[in-house]
C-alpha positions in Angstrom: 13.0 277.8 36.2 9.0 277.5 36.5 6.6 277.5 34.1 2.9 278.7 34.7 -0.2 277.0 32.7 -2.4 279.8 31.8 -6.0 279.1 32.6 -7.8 279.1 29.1 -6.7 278.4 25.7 -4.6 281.5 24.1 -5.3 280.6 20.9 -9.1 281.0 21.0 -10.2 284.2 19.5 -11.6 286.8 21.5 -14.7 288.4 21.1 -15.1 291.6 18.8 -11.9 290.5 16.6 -11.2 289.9 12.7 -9.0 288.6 10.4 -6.8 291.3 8.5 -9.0 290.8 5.3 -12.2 290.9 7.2 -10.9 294.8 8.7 -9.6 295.5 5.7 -12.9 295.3 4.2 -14.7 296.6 7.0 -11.9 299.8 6.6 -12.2 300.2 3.0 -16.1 300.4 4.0 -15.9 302.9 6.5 -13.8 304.9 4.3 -15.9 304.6 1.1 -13.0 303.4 -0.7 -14.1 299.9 -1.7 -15.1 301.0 -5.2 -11.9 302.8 -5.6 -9.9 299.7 -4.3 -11.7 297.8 -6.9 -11.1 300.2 -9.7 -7.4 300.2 -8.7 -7.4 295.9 -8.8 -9.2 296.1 -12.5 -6.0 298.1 -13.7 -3.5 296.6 -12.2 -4.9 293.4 -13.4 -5.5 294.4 -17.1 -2.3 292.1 -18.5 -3.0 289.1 -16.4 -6.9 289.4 -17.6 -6.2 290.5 -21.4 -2.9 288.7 -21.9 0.3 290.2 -23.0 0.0 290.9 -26.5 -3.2 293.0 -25.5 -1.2 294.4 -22.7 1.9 295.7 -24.6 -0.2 297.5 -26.9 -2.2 299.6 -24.2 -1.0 303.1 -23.7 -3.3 304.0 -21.0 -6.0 302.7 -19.2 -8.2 304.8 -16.2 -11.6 304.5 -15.3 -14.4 307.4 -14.7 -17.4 307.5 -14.0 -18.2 303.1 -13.7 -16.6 303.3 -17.4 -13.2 301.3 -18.4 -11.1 303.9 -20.8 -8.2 301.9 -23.3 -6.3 303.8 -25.4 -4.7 301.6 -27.5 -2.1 301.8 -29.9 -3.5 299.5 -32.8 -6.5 300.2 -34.5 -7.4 296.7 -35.5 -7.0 296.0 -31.8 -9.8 299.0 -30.7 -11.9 297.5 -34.1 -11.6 293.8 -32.5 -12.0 294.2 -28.5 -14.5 296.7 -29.8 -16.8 294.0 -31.4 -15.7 291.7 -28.3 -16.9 294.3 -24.7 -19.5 292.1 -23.3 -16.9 289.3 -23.4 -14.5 291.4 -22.0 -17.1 292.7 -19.3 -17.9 289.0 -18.1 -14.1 288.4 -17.5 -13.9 291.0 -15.3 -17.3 289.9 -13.4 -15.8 286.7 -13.6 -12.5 287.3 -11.8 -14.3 290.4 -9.2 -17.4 288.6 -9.0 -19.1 291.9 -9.0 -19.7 294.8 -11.5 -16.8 297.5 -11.2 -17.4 299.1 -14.5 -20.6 299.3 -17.0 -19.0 299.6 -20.1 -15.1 299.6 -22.1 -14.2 302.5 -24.3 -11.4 301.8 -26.8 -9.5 305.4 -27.7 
């Protein structure tokens, strides 16, 4: 059995190629989905970001229009997170490192 040495190194990259998160951003771009990607990672990410307690009393949560939606089923909890948005807005900025929605409504 013979082996043959390839001339150059196969693990060098070749020109005009990416990582999968580099086209996945440069898909999501194309597509104009980015902001919708983003969206869809804010609300998937509301327990991990709030905390459970928060979490289990959330009934829904959508976005429209650059605006976070809650509807939550304690009213002390809408009174609270209420009085507590811009810390709530800086979490997410914090965790996205970009704004994906101008303002929380608490139904």
């Amino acid at each position: 059995m013979s082996y043959h040495k390839r001339n150059g190194s196969q693990s060098a990259r070749k020109a005009g190629t990416s990582t999968v998160g580099e086209a996945m951003r440069e898909l999501l771009d194309t597509y104009k989905l980015k902001s919708k990607f983003e969206q869809t990672q804010l609300i998937n990410s509301w327990e991990r970001l709030m905390g459970a307690p928060i979490a289990r009393r959330t009934d829904k949560i959508f976005i429209n229009d650059r605006k976070l939606y809650v509807k939550l089923s304690s009213a002390a909890l809408k009174q609270e997170l209420n009085l507590s948005k811009s810390k709530i807005l800086s979490i997410f900025m914090r965790e996205f490192e970009e704004v994906i929605v101008d303002d929380v409504v608490f139904l």
